[in-house]
N, C-alpha and C positions, 0 to 999 in steps of 0.2 A: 209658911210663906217660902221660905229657901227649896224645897221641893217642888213646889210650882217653878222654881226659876230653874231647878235641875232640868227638871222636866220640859219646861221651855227652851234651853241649850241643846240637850239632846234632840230633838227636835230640830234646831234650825244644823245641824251637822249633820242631819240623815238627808236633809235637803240638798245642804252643800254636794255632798259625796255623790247623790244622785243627780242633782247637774251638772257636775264633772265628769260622771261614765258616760250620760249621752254626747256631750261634746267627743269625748276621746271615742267613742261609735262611732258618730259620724266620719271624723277625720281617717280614723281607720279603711270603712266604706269607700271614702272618694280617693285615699290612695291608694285603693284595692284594684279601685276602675280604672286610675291612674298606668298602674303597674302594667294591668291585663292588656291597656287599650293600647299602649305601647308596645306591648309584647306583641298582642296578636298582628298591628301593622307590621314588623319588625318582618314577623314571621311572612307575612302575605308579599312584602316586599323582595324577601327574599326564598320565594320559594321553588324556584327552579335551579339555584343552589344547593338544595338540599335533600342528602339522601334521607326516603321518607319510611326504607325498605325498615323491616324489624329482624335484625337477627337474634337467635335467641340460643341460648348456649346448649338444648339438645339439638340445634341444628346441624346435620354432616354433613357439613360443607369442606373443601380441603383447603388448607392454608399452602403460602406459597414454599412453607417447608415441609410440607406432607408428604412423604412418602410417593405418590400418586401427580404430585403437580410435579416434582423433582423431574420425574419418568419421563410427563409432557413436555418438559422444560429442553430433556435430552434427548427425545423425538425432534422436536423442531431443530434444536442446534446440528442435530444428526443430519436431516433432511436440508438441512439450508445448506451444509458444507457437501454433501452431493450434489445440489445443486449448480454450487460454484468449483465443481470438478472441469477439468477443460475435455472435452468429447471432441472425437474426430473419428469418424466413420464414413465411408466412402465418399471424401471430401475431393470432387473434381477440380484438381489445382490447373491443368491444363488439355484443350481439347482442340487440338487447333494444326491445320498442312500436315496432316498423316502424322501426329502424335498423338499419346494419353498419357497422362499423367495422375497418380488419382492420390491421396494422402488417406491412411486406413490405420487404424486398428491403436491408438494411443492408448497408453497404459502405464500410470503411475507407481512406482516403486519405492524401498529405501533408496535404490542406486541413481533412483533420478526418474526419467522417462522416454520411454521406445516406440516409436512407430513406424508405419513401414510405407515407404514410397516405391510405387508400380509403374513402370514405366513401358507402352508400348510403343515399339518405332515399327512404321507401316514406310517410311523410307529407307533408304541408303544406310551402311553401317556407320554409326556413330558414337560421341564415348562422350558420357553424360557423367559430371561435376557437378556435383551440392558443394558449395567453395563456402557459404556459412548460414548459419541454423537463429536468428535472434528470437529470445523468449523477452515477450511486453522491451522491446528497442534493445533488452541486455546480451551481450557479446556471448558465444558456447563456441567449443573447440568442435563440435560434430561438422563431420564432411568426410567424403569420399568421390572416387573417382572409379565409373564403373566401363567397359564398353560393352555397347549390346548391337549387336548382330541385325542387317535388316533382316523384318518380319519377326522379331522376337519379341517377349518380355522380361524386364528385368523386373524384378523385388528385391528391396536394401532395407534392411531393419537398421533405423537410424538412435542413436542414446545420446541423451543427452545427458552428463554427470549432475547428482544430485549436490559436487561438492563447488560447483560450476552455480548453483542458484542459491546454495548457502552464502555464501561470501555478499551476496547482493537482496538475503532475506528474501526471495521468493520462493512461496507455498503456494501458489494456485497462479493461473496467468490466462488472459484474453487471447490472444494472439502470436503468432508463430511466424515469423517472415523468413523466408526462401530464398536463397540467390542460387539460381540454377546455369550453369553454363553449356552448351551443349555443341560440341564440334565433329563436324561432318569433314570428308574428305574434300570440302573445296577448301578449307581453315577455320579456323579458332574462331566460335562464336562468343558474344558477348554476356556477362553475366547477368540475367535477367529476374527482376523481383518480382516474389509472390506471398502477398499477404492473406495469412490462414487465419479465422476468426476462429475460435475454438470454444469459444463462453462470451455468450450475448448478456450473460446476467449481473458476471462481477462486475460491479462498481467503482470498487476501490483499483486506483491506480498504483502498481507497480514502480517505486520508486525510495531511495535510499533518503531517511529524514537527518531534517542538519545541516546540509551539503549549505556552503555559501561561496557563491558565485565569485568568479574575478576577473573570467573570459569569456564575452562573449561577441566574437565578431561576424557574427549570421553564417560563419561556418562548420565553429564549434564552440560548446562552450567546457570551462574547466573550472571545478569547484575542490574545495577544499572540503576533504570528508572528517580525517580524524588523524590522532597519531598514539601508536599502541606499541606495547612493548615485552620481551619475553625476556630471558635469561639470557641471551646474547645479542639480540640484537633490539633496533628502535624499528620501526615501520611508519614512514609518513604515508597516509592513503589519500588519492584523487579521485575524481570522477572526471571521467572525459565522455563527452556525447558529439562525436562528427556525426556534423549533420549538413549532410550535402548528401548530393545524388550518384555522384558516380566519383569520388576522390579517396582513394586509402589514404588515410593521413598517418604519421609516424611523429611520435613524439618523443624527444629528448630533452634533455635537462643544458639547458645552457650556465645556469649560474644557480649554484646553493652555496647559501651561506648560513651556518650554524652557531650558535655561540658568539654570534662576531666573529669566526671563522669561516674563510671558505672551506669548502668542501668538496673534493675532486668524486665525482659519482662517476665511478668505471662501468660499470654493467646497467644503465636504464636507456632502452631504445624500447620502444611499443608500437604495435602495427592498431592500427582503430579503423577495422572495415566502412564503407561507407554509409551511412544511418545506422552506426550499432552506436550503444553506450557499453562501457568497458569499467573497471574500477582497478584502479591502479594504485602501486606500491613503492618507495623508496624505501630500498635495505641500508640502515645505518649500525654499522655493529660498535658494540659495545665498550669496546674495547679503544674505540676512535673517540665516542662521545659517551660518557657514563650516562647523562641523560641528555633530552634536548630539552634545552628551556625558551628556545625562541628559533625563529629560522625564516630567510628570506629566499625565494624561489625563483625564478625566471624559466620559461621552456621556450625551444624553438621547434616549430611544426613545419613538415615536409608533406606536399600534397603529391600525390601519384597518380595518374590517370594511365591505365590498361599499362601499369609497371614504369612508367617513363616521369620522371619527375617534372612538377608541372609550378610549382611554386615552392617558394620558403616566406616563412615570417615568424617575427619572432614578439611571444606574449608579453604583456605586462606582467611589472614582478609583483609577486604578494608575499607578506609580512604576516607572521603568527607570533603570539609569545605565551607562551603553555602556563 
C-alpha cells in the first residue's frame, strides 16, 4: 500500500514541474515578442539616424591620425593659407586727364611687404607723394616723394615694415588704402584716396581683441588696449581710429593721474592720419612708478585740415585699476 502512495506522489510532482515549464515557455515567448517588437519599431523609427555601413577591422581605411589623412589635413591648411595670401598684379589704381597709375608686383617677406607703384604722367612736370600706405585701416610709416618729368615713368618699390604689423597682430590683410598727392606747377594738389582690394576671400577681420571703448564722438574713437611692462619702464597702450575724411587729428595727454598721483607726460603728442587707426603707447619709467596699480587718463585732440588747425576738444576721462 505505501508504494502505491509513493508512486502516486511522484506522480502528481512530474505533473507539477511539467505545468510550471510551460507556463515559464510561454512567458518567456511573449516577452521574447515583447523585446523584439520594441526593438524592431525603435530601430525603424529611427533609421535615418543610423549609420548602417559595416566596418570591419581588415578594412584600410585611414584614421584621422594616419599618416595619409595628417598629409590631407596639411594640403588643405597649406592651400587655404595661399589662398588668403593678399595678391596685387597690375592693379589699375588710376587712369584718368593723361595719368596711370597701376599698383604691381606684392611680395611678402620676414621684413614685411614690397610692392611697386608705376607712375605715368602724359602732362606737365610734376612731383607725386604717397603721404600714407594703411594696411585693413592700421597706420605704416611707408611714403615717398618722387618728381617725374612730363612724358615719363616713374617706379617706387614701396615696404612696408613687418615690425609696423606685429605690434597690431597682422598676418594676412584685405585691403591697402592710398593717399596720393600729386602737384603740378600751378600748386599743391590735394591728398587723394585709393582703396586697393587685395584678397576677396579673407573673412576674418583685421582687428586688435579686448580693446574697450571710452571715445566715441563720430569722429574718433579711443579705446583702452592693455598695459605691459619691461625692466624699466610701464607702457599704457591705446588704440585710436580717426575716422573723418579729410582731418589729421593729433592727440595729447591732457591729464594722467597714476597712483592717486598726477603725472606730468613730457614726450606724448601723435599725428593720426585721416581714416587710419594707429595703436599707441604711454612710456611710464620705472623708476617714477615701480608698478601702476590704477590710473585715470584724459586727452585732448587737435583737428587739422590741409596743416591749419581746425578745431580742439577735449575727451572723457577714463578709469582703469590693474
Amino acid at each position: 500500500m505505501k508504494k502505491n502512495i509513493d508512486a502516486y506522489e511522484r506522480s502528481l510532482v512530474r505533473m507539477e514541474k511539467n505545468a510550471t515549464n510551460h507556463v515559464g515557455l510561454f512567458l518567456v515567448i511573449v516577452l521574447a515578442i515583447v523585446i523584439f517588437g520594441v526593438g524592431g519599431f525603435l530601430l525603424y523609427k529611427n533609421r535615418d539616424s543610423i549609420d548602417w555601413s559595416l566596418s570591419l577591422p581588415w578594412d584600410n581605411k585611414d584614421d584621422d591620425n594616419s599618416p595619409s589623412s595628417k598629409k590631407d589635413k596639411d594640403k588643405q591648411s597649406s592651400e587655404r593659407e595661399e589662398l588668403a595670401k593678399p595678391k596685387l598684379n597690375n592693379y589699375k589704381v588710376i587712369e584718368d586727364r593723361g595719368i596711370t597709375l597701376i599698383a604691381d608686383n606684392l611680395v611678402q617677406n620676414d621684413q614685411g611687404f614690397t610692392f611697386d607703384l608705376i607712375y605715368t604722367n602724359y602732362n606737365g612736370d610734376v612731383t607725386f607723394t604717397l603721404e600714407k600706405v594703411l594696411v585693413d585701416k592700421y597706420d605704416t610709416t611707408a611714403n615717398f616723394t618722387e618728381k617725374v618729368p612730363a612724358g615719363q615713368t616713374m617706379k617706387k618699390n614701396v615696404h612696408v615694415k613687418q615690425t609696423e604689423l606685429d605690434i597690431v597682430n597682422i598676418k594676412n590683410f584685405a585691403n591697402l588704402t592710398l593717399y596720393i598727392r600729386i602737384d603740378t606747377e600751378d600748386g599743391p594738389g590735394k591728398a587723394v584716396r585709393y582703396n586697393l582690394v587685395v584678397n576677396n576671400l579673407l573673412l576674418n577681420e583685421n582687428k586688435l581683441e579686448g580693446l574697450i571703448e571710452f571715445e566715441n564722438n563720430k569722429q574718433s574713437i579711443i579705446s583702452f588696449y592693455q598695459v605691459t611692462e619691461d625692466k624699466d619702464n610701464s607702457y599704457i597702450y591705446f588704440d585710436y581710429l580717426n575716422d573723418t575724411a579729410n582731418r589729421t587729428q593729433v592727440l595729447t595727454v591732457k591729464k594722467l593721474v597714476i597712483n592717486d598721483e598726477i603725472y606730468d607726460v613730457k614726450s606724448f603728442s601723435n599725428e593720426i592720419y585721416h581714416g587710419a587707426e594707429k595703436l599707441l603707447y604711454i612710456t611710464v619709467p620705472k623708476k617714477d612708478f615701480k608698478k601702476i596699480e590704477k590710473f585715470t587718463i584724459g586727452f585732448t585732440v587737435l583737428n587739422y585740415i590741409d596743416d591749419e588747425l581746425y578745431s580742439v576738444y577735449i575727451t572723457k576721462e577714463y578709469s582703469k585699476t590693474l
